[in-house]
C-alpha positions as a printed Julia matrix, in Angstrom:
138×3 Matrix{Float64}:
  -9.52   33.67  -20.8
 -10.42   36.96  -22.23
  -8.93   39.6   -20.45
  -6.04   37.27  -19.51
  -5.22   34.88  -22.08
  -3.45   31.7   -21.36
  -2.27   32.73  -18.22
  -5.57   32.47  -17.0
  -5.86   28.63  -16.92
  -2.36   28.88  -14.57
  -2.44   28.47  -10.7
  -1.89   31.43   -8.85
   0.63   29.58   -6.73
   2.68   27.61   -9.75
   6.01   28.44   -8.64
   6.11   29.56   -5.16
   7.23   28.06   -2.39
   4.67   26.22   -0.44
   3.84   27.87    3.49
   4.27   24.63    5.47
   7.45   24.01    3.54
  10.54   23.16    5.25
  13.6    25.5     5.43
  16.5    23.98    3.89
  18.95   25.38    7.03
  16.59   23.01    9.19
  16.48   20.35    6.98
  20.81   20.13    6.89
  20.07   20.6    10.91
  17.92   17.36   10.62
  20.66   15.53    8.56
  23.86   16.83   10.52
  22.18   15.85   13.77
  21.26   12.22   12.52
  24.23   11.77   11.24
  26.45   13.48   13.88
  25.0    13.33   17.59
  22.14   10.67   17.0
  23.62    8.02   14.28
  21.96    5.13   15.83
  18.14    6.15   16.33
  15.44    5.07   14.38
  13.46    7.7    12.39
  11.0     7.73   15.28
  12.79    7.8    17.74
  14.72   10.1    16.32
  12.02   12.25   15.26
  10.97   12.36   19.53
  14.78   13.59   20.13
  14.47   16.34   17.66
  11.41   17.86   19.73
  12.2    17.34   22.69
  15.97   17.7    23.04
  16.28   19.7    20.05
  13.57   22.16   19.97
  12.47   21.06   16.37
   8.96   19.7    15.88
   8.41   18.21   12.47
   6.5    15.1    11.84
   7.52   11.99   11.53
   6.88   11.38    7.98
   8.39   14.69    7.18
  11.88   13.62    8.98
  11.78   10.54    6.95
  11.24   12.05    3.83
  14.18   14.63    4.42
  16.37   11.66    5.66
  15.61    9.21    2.32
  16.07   12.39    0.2
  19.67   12.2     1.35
  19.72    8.34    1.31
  20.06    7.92    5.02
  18.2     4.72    5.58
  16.54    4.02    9.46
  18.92    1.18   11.43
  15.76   -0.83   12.74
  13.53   -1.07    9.19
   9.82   -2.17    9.68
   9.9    -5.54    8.19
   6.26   -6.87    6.78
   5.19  -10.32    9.05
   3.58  -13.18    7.05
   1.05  -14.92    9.09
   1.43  -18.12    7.18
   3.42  -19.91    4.77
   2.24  -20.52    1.22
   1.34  -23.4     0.01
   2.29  -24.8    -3.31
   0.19  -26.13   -5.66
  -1.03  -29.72   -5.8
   1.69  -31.13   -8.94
  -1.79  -33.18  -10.29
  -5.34  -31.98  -11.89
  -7.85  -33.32   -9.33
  -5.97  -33.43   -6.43
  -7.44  -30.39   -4.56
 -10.44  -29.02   -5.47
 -12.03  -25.64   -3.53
 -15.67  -25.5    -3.23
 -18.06  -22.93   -2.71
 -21.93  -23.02   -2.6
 -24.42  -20.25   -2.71
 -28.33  -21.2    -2.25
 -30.29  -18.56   -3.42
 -33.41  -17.4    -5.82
 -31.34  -17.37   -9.05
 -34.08  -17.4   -11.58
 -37.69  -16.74  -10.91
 -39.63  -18.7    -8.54
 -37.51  -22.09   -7.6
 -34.65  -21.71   -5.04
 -31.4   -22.75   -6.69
 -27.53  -23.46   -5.51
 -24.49  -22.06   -7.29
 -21.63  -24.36   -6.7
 -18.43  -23.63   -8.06
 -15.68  -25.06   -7.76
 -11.55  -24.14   -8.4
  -8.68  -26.8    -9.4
  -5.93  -26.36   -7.0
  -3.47  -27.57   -9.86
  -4.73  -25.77  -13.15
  -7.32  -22.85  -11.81
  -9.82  -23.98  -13.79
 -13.19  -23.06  -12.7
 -16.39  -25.01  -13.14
 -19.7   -23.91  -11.86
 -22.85  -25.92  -11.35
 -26.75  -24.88  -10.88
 -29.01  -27.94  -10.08
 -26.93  -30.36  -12.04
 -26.63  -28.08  -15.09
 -21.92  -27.72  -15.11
 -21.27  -24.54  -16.74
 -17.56  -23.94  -17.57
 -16.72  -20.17  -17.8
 -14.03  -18.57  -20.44
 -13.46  -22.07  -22.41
């Protein structure tokens, strides 16, 4: 800070252009091709043509970043799979009720259980040691 002044606290590399970078000729390659010769790939699969028809290796990741940067969107999406439905909640208080027990040395010397113990209908939550109902946040 010294001999430099502010400057000094400033990255050496602020404003240059990154090595791995990608040229913007290859990236209007990328888009031209998808859009031209290839309109009905996937990014994946259309990332495999590039390298091995096309002679261009990028990543996959990198293809679909220059692709979404020019709002072309992949024809076969990933879609998220739910392995179950949910469940709604029990309309009445008392209804459903999830338990849970933990034996275990809670205080000195005797062996205690935690039970607690979740209304499907309102979420509240009681707990119990030995007969001794605690009721948290009330």
């Amino acid at each position: 800070m010294r001999l430099n002044g502010p400057k000094a606290v400033i990255h050496g590399n602020r404003d240059r252009k990154p090595i791995n970078a990608v040229d913007g000729k290859v990236k209007d390659l990328v888009v031209e091709l998808k859009t031209g010769k290839y309109p009905g790939t996937n990014f994946s699969h259309f990332t495999e043509l590039l390298e091995r028809l096309e002679g261009i290796a990028l990543s996959r990741p990198t293809v679909h970043r220059i692709l979404r940067q020019t709002e072309i969107a992949s024809p076969k999406r990933k879609r998220k799979i739910r392995n179950h439905k949910l469940r709604a909640r029990k309309d009445c208080p008392g209804l459903m009720v999830h338990l849970d027990a933990s034996p275990y040395y809670w205080l000195d010397g005797d062996e205690l259980t935690l039970h607690g113990a979740i209304d499907d209908a309102t979420n509240l939550l009681k707990f119990f040691i030995n007969n001794i109902i605690f009721t948290p946040f009330a």
